[in-house]
mmCIF entry with sequence, helices, sheets and N, C-alpha, C, O atoms, coordinates in Angstrom:
data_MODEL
# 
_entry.id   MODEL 
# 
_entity.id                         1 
_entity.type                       polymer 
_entity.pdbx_number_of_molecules   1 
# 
_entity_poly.entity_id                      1 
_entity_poly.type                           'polypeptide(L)' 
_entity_poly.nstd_linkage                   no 
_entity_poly.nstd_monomer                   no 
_entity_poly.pdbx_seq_one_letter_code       
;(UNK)(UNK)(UNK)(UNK)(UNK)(UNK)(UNK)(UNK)(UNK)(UNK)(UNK)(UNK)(UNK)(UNK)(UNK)(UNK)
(UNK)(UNK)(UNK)(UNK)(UNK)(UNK)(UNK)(UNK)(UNK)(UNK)(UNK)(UNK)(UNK)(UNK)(UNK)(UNK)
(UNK)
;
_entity_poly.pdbx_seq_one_letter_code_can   XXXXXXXXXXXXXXXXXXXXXXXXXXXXXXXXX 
_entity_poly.pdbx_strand_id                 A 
# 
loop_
_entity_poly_seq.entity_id 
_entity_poly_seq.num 
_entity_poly_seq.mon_id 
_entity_poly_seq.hetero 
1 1  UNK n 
1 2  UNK n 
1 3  UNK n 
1 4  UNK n 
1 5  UNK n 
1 6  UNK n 
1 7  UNK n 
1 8  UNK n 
1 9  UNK n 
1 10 UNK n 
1 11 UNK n 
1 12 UNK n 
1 13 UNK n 
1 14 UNK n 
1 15 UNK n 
1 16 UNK n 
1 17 UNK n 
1 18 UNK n 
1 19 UNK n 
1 20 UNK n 
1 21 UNK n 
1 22 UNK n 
1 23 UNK n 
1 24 UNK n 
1 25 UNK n 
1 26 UNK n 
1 27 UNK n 
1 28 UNK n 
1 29 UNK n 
1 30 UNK n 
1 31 UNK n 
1 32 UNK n 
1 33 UNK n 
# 
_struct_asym.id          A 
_struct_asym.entity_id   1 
# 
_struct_conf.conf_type_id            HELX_P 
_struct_conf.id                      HELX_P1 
_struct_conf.pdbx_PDB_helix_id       AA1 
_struct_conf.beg_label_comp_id       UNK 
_struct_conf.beg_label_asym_id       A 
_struct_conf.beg_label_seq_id        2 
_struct_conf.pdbx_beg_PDB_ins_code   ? 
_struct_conf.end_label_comp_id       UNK 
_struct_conf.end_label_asym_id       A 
_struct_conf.end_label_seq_id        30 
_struct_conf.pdbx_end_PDB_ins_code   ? 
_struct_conf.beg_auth_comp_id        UNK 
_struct_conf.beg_auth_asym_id        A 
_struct_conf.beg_auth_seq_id         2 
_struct_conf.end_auth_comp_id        UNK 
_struct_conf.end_auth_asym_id        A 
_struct_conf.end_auth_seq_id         30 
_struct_conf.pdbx_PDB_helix_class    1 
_struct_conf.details                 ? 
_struct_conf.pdbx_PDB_helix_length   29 
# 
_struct_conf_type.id          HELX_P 
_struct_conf_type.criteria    ? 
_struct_conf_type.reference   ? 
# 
loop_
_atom_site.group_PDB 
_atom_site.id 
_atom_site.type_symbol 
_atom_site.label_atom_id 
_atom_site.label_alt_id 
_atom_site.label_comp_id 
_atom_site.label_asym_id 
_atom_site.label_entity_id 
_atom_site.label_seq_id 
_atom_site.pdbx_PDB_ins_code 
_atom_site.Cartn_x 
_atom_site.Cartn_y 
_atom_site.Cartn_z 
_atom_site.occupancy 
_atom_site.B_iso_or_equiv 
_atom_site.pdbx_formal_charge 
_atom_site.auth_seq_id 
_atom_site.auth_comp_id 
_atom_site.auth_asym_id 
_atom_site.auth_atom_id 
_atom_site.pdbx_PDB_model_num 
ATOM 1   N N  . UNK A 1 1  ? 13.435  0.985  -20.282 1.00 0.00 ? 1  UNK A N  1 
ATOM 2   C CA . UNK A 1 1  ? 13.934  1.304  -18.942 1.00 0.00 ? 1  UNK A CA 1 
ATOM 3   C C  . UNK A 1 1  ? 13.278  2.585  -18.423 1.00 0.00 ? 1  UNK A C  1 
ATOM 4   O O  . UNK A 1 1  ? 13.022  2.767  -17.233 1.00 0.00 ? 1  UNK A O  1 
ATOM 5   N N  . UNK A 1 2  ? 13.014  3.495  -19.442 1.00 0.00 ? 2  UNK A N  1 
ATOM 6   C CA . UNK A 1 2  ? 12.458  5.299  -18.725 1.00 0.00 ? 2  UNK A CA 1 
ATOM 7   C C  . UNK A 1 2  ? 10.792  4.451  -18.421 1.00 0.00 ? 2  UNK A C  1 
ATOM 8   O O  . UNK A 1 2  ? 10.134  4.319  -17.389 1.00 0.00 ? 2  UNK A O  1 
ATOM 9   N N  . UNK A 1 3  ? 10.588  4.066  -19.648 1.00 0.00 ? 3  UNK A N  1 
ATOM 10  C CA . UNK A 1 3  ? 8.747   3.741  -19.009 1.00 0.00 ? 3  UNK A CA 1 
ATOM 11  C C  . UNK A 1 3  ? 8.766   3.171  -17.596 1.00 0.00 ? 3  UNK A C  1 
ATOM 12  O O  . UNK A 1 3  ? 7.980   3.568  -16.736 1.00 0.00 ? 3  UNK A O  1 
ATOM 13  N N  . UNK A 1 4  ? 9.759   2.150  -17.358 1.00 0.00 ? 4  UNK A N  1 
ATOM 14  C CA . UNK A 1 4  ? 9.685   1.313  -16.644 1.00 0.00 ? 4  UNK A CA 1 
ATOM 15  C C  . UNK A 1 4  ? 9.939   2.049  -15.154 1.00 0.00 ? 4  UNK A C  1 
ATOM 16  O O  . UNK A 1 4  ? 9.269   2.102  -14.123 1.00 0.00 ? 4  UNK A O  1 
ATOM 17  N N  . UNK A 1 5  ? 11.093  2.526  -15.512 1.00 0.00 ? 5  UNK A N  1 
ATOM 18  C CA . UNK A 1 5  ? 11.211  3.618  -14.124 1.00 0.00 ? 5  UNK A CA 1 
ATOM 19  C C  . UNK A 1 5  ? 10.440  4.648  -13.633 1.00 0.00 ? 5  UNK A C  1 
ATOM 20  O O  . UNK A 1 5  ? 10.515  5.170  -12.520 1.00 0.00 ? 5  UNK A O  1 
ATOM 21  N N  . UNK A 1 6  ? 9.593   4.937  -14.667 1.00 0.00 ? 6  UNK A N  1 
ATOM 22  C CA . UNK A 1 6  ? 8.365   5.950  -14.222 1.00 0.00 ? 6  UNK A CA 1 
ATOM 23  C C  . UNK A 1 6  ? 7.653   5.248  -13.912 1.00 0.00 ? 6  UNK A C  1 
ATOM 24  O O  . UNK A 1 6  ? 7.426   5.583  -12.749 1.00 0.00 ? 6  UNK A O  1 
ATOM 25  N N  . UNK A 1 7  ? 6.844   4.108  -14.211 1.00 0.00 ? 7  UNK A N  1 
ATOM 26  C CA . UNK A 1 7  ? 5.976   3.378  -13.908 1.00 0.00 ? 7  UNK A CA 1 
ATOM 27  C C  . UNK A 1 7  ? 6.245   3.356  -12.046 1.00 0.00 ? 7  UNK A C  1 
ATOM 28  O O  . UNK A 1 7  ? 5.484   3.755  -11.164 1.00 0.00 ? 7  UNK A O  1 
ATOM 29  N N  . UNK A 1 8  ? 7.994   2.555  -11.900 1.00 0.00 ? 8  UNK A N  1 
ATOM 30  C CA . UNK A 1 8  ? 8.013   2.090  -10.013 1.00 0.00 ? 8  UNK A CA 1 
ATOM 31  C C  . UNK A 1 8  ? 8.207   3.426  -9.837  1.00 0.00 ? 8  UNK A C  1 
ATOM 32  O O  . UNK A 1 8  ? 8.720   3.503  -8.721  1.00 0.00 ? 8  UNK A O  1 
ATOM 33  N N  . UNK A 1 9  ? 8.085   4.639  -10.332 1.00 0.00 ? 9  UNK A N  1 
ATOM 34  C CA . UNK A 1 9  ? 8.289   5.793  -9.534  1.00 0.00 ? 9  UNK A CA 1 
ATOM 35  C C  . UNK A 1 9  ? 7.035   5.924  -8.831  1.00 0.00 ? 9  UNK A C  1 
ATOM 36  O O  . UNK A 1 9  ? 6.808   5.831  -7.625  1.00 0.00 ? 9  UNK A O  1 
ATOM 37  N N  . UNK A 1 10 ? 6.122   6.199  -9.977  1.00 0.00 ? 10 UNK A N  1 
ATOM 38  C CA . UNK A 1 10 ? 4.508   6.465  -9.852  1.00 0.00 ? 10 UNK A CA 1 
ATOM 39  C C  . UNK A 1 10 ? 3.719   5.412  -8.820  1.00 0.00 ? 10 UNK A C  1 
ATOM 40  O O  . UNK A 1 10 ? 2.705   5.650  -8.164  1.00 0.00 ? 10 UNK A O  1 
ATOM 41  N N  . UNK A 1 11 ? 4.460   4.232  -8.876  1.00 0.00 ? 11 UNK A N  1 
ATOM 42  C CA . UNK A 1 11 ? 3.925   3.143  -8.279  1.00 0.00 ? 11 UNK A CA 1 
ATOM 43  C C  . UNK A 1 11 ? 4.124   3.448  -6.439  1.00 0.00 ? 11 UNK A C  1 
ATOM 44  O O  . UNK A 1 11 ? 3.382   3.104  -5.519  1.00 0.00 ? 11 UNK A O  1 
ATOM 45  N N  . UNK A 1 12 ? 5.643   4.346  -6.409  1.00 0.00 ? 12 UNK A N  1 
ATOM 46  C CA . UNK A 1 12 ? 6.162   4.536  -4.981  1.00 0.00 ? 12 UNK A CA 1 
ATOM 47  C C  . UNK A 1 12 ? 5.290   5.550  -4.462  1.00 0.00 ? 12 UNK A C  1 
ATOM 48  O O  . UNK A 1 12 ? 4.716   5.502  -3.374  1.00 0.00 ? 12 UNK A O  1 
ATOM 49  N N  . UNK A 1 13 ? 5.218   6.603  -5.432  1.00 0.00 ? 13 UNK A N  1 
ATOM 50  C CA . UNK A 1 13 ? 4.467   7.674  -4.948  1.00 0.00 ? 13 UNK A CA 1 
ATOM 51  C C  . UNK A 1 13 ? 2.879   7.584  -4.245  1.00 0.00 ? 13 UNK A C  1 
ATOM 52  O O  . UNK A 1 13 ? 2.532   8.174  -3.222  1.00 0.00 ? 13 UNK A O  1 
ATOM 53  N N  . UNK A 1 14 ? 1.893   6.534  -5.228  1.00 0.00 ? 14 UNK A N  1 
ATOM 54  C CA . UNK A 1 14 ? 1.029   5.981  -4.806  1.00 0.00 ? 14 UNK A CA 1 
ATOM 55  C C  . UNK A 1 14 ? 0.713   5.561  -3.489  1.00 0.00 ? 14 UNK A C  1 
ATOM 56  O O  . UNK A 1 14 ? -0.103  5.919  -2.640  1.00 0.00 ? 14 UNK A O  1 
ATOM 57  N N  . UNK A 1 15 ? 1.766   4.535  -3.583  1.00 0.00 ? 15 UNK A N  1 
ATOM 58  C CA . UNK A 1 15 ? 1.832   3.446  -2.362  1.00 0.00 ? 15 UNK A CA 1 
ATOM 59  C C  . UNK A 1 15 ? 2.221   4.584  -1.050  1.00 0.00 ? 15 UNK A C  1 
ATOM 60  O O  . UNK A 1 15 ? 1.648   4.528  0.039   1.00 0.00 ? 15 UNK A O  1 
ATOM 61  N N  . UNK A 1 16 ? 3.116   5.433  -1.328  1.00 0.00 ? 16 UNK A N  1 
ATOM 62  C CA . UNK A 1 16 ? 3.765   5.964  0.413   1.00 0.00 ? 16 UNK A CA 1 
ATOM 63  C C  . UNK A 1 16 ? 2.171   7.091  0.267   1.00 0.00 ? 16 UNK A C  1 
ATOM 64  O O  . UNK A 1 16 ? 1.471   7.167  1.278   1.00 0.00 ? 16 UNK A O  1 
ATOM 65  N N  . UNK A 1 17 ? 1.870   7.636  -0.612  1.00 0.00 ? 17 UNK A N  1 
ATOM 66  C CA . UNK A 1 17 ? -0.049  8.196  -0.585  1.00 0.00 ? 17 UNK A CA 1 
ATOM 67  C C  . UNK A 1 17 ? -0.944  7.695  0.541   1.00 0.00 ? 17 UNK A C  1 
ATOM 68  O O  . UNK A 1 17 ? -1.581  8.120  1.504   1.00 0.00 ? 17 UNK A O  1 
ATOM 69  N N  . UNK A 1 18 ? -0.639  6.523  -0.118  1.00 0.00 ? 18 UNK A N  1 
ATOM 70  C CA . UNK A 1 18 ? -1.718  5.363  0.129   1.00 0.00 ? 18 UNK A CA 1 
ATOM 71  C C  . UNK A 1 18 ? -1.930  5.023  1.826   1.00 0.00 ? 18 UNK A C  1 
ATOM 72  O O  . UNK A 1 18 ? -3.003  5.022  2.429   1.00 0.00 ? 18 UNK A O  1 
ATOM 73  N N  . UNK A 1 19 ? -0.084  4.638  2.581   1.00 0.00 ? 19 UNK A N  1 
ATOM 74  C CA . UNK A 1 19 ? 0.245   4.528  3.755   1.00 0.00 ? 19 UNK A CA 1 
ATOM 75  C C  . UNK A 1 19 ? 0.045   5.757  4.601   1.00 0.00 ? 19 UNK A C  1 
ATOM 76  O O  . UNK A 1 19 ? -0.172  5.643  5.808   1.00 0.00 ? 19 UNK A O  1 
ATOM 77  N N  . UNK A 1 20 ? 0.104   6.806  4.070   1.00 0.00 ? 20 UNK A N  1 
ATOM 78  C CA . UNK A 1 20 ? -0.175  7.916  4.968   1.00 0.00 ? 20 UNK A CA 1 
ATOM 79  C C  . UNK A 1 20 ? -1.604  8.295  5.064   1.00 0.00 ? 20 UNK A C  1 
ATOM 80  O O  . UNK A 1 20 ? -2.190  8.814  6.014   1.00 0.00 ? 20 UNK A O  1 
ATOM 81  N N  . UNK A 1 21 ? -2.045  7.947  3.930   1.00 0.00 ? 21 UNK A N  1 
ATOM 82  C CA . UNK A 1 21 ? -3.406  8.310  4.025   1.00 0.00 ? 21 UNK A CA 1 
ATOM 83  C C  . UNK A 1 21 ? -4.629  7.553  5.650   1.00 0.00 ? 21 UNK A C  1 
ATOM 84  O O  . UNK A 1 21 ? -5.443  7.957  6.480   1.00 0.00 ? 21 UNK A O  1 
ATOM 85  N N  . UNK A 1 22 ? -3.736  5.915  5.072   1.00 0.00 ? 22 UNK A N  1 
ATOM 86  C CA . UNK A 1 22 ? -3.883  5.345  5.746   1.00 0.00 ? 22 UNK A CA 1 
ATOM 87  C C  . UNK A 1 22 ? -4.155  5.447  7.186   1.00 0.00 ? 22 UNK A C  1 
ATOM 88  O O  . UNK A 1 22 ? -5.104  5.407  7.969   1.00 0.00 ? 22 UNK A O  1 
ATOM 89  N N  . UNK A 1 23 ? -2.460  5.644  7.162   1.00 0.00 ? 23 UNK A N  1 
ATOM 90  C CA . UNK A 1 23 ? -2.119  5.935  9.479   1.00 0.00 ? 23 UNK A CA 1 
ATOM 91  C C  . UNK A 1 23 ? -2.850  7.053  9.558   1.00 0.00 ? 23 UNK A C  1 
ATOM 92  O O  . UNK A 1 23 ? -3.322  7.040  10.695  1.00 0.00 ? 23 UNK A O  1 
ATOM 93  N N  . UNK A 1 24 ? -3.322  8.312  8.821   1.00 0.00 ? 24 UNK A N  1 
ATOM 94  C CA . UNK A 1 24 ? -3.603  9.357  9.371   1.00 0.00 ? 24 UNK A CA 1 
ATOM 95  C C  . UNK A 1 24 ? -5.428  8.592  9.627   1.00 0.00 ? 24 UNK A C  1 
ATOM 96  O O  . UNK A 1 24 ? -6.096  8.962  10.593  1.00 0.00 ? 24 UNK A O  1 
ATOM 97  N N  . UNK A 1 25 ? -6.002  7.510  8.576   1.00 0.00 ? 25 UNK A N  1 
ATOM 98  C CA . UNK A 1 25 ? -7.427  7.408  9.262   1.00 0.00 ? 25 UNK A CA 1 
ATOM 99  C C  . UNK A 1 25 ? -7.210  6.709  10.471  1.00 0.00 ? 25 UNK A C  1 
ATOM 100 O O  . UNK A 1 25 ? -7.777  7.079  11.500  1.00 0.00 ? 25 UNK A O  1 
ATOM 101 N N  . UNK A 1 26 ? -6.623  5.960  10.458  1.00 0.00 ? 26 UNK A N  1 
ATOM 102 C CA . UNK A 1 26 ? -6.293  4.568  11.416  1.00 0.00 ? 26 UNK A CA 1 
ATOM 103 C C  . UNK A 1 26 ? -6.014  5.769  12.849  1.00 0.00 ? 26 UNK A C  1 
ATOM 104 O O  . UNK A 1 26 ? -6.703  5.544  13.844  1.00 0.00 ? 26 UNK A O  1 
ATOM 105 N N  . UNK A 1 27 ? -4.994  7.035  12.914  1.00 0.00 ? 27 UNK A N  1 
ATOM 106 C CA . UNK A 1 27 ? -4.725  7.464  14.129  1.00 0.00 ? 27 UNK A CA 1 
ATOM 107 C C  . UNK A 1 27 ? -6.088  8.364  14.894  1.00 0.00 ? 27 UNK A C  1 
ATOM 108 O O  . UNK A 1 27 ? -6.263  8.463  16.109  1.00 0.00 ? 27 UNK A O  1 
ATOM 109 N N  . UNK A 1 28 ? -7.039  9.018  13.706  1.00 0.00 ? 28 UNK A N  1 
ATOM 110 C CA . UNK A 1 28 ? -8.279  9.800  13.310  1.00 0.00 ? 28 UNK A CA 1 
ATOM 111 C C  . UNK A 1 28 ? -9.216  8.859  14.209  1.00 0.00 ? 28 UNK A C  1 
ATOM 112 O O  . UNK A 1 28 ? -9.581  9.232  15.324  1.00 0.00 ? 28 UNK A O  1 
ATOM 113 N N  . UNK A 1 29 ? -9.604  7.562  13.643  1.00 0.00 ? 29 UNK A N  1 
ATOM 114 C CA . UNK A 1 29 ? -10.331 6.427  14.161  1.00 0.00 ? 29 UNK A CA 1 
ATOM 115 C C  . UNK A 1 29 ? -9.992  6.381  15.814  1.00 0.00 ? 29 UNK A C  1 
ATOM 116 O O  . UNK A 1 29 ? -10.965 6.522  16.555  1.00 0.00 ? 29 UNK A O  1 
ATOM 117 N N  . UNK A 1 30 ? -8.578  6.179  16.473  1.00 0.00 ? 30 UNK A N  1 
ATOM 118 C CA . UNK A 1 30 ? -8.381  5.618  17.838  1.00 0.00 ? 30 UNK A CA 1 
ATOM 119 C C  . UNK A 1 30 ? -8.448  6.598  18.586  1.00 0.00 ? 30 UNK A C  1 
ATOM 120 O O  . UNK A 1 30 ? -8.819  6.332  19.730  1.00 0.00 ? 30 UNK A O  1 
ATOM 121 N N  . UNK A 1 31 ? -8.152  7.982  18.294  1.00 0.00 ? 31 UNK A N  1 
ATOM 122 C CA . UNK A 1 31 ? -8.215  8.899  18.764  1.00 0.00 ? 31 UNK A CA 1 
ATOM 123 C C  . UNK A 1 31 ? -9.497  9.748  18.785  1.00 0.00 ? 31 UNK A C  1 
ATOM 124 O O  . UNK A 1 31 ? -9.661  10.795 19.410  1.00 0.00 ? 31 UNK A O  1 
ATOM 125 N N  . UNK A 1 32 ? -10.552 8.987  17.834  1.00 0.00 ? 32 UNK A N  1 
ATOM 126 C CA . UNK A 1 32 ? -11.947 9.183  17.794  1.00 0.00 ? 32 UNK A CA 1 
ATOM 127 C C  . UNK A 1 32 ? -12.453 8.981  18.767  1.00 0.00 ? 32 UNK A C  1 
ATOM 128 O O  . UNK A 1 32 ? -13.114 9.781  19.430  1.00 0.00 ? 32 UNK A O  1 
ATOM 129 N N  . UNK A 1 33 ? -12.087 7.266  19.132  1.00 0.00 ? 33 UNK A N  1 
ATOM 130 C CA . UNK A 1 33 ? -13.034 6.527  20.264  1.00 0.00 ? 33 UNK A CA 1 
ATOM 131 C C  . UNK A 1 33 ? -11.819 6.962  21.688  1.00 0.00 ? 33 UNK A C  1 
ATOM 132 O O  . UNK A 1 33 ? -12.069 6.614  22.842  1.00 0.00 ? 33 UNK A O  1 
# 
């Protein structure tokens, strides 16, 4: 259960990383052109 819960912790942390990283190119890009 601890591996396991660190694992979807690490997995959340990633992923909401991942989404912000994201919108911030995606807003970078429209606000480029």
């Amino acid at each position: 259960m601890r591996i396991n819960g660190r694992f979807t912790l690490s997995n959340l942390n990633a992923g909401t990383a991942l989404a912000i990283s994201f919108l911030v190119a995606v807003r970078g890009d429209a606000s480029g052109r």
